[in-house]
C-alpha positions in Angstrom: 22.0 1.8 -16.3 19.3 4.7 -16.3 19.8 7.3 -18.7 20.1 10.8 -17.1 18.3 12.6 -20.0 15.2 10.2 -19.3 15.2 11.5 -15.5 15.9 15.0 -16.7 12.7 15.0 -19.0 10.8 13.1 -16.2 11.9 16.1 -13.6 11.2 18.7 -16.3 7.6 17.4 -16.3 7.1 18.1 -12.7 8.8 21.3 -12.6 6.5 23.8 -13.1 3.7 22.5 -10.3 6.8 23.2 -8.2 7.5 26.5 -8.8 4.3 27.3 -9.0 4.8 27.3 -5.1 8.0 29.1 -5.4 10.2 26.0 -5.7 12.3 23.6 -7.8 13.9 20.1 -8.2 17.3 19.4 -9.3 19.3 15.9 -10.4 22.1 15.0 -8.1 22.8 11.9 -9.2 21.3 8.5 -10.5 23.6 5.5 -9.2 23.3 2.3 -10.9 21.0 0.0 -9.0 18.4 3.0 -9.8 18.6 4.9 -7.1 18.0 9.1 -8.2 19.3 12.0 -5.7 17.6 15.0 -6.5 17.6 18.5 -4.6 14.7 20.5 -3.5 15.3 24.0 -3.8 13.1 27.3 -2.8 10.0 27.5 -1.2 10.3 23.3 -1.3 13.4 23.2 0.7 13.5 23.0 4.4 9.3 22.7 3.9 7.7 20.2 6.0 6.0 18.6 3.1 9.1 18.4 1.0 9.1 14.1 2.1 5.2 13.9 0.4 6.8 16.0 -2.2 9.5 13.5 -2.9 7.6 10.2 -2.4 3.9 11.5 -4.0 5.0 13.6 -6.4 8.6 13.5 -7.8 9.1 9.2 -7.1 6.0 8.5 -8.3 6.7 10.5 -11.6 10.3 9.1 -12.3 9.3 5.9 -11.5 6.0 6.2 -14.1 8.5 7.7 -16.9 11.6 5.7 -16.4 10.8 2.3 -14.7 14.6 1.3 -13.8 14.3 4.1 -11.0 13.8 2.2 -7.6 13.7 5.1 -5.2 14.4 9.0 -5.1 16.2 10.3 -2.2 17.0 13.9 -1.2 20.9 14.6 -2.1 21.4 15.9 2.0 21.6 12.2 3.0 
């Protein structure tokens, strides 16, 4: 099971290069085979670039601080 806090730290550590650009993540939910859901908010959501955003910056992130993530999905699916 993947601790929330973990994730939390992980996102907190991305944060700021988001809103930098006038946007923000938020945790949805982590299910148990490692799976995070996390929110895109601001300038990030609805942007065309918010996939790379997910994928090259937020994934790769969560998965380098807390290596029981698998994937990271946005929470609209």
């Amino acid at each position: 099971m993947i601790d929330k806090a973990k994730v939390e730290e992980a996102l907190d550590q991305i944060r700021p290069f988001l809103q930098a650009d006038g946007g923000d993540v938020v945790l949805v939910d982590v299910s148990d085979d490692g799976v995070v859901s996390v929110e895109l908010q601001g300038a990030c959501k609805g942007c065309p670039m918010s996939q790379l955003t997910l994928a090259n910056s937020v994934e790769r992130v969560l998965k380098e601080q807390v290596p029981e993530v698998s994937k990271v999905i946005p929470a609209s699916l």
